[in-house]
C-alpha positions in Angstrom: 0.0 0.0 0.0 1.2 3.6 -0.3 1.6 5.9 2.8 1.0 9.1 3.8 1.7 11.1 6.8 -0.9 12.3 9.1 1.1 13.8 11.3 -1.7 15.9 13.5 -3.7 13.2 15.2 -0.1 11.4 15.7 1.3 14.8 17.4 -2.3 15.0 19.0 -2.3 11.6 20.4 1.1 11.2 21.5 0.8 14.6 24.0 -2.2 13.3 25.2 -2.3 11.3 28.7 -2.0 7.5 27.3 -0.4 4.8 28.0 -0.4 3.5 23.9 -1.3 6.9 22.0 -2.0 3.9 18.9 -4.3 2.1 21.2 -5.6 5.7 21.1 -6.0 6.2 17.8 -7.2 2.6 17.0 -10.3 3.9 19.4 -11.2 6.6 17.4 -10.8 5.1 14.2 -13.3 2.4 15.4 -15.5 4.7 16.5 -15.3 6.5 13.6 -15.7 3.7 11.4 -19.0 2.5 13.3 -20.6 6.2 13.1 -20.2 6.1 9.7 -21.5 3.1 8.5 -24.9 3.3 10.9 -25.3 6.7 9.5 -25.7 6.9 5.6 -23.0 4.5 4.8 -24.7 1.7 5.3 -27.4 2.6 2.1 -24.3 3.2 -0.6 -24.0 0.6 -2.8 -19.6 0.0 -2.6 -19.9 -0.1 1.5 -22.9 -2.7 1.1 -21.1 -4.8 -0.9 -17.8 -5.1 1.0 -19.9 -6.1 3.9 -22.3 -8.4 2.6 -19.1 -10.3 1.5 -16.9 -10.1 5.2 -19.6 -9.3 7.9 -18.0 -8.6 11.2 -16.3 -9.5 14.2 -18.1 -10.4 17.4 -16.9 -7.0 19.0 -17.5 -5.4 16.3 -21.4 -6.6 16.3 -21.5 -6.0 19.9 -20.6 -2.8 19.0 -22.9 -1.7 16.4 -25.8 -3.3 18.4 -25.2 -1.0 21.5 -26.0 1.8 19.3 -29.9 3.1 18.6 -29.9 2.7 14.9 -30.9 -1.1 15.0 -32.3 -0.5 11.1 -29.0 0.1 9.7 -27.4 -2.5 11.7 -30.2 -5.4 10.6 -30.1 -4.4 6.5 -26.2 -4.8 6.7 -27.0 -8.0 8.6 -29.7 -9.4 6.6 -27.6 -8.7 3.2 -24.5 -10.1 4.8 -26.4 -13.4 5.8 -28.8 -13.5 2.5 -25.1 -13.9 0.5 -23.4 -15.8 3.4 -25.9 -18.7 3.5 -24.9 -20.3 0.3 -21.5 -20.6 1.0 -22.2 -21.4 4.2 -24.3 -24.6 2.5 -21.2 -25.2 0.9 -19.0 -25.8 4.4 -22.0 -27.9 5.7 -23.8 -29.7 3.0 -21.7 -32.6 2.6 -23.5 -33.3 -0.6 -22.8 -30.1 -2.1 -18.9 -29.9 -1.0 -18.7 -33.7 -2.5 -19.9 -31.9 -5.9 -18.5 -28.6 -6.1 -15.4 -29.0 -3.8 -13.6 -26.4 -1.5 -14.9 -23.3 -1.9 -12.7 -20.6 -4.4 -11.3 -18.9 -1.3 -10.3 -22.1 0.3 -8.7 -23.2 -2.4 -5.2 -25.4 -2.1 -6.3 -27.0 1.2 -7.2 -30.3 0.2 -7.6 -31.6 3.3 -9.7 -28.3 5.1 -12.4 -29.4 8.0 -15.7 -28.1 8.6 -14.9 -26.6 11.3 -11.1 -24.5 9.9 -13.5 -23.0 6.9 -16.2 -22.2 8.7 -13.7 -20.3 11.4 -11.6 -18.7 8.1 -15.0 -17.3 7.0 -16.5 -15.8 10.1 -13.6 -14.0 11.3 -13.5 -11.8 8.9 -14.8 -8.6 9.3 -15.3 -4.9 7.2 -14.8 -2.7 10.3 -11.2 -4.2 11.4 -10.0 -4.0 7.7 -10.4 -0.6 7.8 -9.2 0.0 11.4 -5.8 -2.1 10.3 -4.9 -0.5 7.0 -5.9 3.0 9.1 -3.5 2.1 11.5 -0.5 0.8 9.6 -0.8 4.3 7.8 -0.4 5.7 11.7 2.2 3.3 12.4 4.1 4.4 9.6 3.8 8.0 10.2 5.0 7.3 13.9 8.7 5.7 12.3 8.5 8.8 9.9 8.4 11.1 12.3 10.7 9.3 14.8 13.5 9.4 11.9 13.1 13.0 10.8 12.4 15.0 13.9 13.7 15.6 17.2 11.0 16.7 19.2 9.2 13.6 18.5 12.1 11.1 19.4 11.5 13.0 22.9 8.2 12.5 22.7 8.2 8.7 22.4 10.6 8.7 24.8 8.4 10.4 27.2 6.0 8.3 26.3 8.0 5.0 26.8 6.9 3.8 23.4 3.6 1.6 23.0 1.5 -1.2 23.4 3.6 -4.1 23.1 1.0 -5.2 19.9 1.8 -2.0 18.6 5.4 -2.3 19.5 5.2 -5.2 16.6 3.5 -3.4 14.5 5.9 -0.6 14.4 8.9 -3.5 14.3 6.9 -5.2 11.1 6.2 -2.0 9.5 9.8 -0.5 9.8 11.2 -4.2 8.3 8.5 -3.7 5.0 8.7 -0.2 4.2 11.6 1.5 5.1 15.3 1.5 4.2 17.0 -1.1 5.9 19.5 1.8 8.3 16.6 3.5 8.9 14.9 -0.1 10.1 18.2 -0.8 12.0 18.3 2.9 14.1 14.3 2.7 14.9 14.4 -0.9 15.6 16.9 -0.1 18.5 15.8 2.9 19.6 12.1 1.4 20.0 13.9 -1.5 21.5 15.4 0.5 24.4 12.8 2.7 24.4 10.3 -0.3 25.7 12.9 -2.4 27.7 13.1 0.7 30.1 9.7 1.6 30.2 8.9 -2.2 30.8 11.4 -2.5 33.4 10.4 0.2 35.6 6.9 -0.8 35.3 7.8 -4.0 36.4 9.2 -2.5 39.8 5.7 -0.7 40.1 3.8 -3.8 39.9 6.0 -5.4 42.1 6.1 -2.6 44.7 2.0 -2.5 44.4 2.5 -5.9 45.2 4.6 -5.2 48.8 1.3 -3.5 49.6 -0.9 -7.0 50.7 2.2 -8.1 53.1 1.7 -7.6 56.5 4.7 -5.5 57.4 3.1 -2.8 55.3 0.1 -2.6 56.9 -1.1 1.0 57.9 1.6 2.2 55.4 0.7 5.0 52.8 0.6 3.3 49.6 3.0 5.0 47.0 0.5 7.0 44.9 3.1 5.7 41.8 2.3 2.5 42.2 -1.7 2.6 42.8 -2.6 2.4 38.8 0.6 -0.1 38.4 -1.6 -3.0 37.5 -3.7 -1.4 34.7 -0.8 0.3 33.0 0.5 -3.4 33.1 -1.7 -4.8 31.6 -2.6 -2.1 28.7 0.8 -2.2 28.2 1.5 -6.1 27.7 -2.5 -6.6 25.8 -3.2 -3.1 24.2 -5.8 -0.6 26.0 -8.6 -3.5 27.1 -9.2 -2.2 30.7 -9.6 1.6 32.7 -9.6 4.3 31.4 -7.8 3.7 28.8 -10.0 1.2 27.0 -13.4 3.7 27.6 -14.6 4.9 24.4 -16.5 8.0 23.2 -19.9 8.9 24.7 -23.0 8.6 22.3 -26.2 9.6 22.4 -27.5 8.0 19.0 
């Protein structure tokens, strides 16, 4: 694919208070996403099509479904299924897979189960394609931005990097489209970068930890260490609990 830089919501997202300003980013893309196709998205013909063909994730669906506009939600559902159910014959129907064999997108695996092609078909979805090619533009903008200025190397610093997810994703993205000394410096400067934040994090959690022993009891808990566990854990899995993983407010 080719990139470009958005540079503002990266600045915009990296000053902000986050632990992963992609986990960020990945939020309010989704959102995004999900506004627009339960607003007039979901009635134009080219959005239709790509998700009568994918459907979408079970998040994704939970999602949708927590907003008001249940109309827009079951047309996209009803299409998706109406062109769904005949290749979902084709999985089940032993008489028809004996006739027409694997299905075109399954092709090459002699040998696929039931239950392998019916998983490779349902989880796909339209609403993480778009998230993922959105954020390997971010990602890439991140390494760009890394390489060329200084006040963003101090930045990430600050930051103490990302999401250890999105760590990978930076690592996989600098490997594919950049030169490979430019791959080299922001490979180990990320590398450092989350080794240090990681470490000291690790001492929070373990100090937060010092906190259920006895001998500490009546202590004053080290107001550093209180939020220890969450960081942790947004840090090792991406921003799935707290604050960080609350999205936007709607009153749809």
């Amino acid at each position: 694919m080719k990139y470009t830089l958005d540079t503002i919501p990266v600045l915009d997202a990296f000053k902000s208070n986050c632990q992963c300003p992609l986990c960020q980013l990945a939020i309010s893309c989704e959102d995004g996403y999900i506004d627009s196709l339960l607003s007039s998205a979901y009635m134009e013909p080219e959005v239709r099509i790509e998700t009568n063909k994918t459907g979408f994730c079970p998040q994704h669906f939970a999602l949708m479904y927590a907003r008001r506009n249940k109309l827009g939600l079951s047309l996209m559902t009803h299409t998706h299924m109406k062109e769904f159910l005949p290749e979902l014959k084709k999985i089940l129907d032993d008489s028809s897979q004996e006739k027409s064999g694997p299905l075109p997108f399954f092709r090459g695996k002699q040998k696929s189960s039931k239950a392998e092609m019916l998983r490779n078909q349902i989880r796909r979805c339209h609403i993480c394609t778009q998230v993922d090619t959105a954020m390997r533009r971010y990602a890439y903008t991140v390494i760009r931005l890394y390489l060329d200025k200084a006040e963003f190397r101090d930045l990430m610093r600050q930051k103490g990097g990302v999401c250890l997810p999105h760590t990978a994703l930076l690592l996989e993205l600098a490997e594919e489209a950049f030169s490979a000394k430019e791959c080299q410096e922001f490979e180990a400067a990320l590398s450092q970068i989350t080794l240090e934040h990681l470490t000291a994090l690790e001492k929070d959690l373990y100090d937060f930890t010092l906190q259920f022993d006895y001998r500490n009891a009546g202590k004053t808990p080290d107001p550093r260490v209180r939020d220890s566990v969450e960081r942790a854990v947004n840090r090792l899995a991406g921003a799935i609990v707290g604050t960080e993983a609350e999205r936007p407010a709607h009153n749809d």
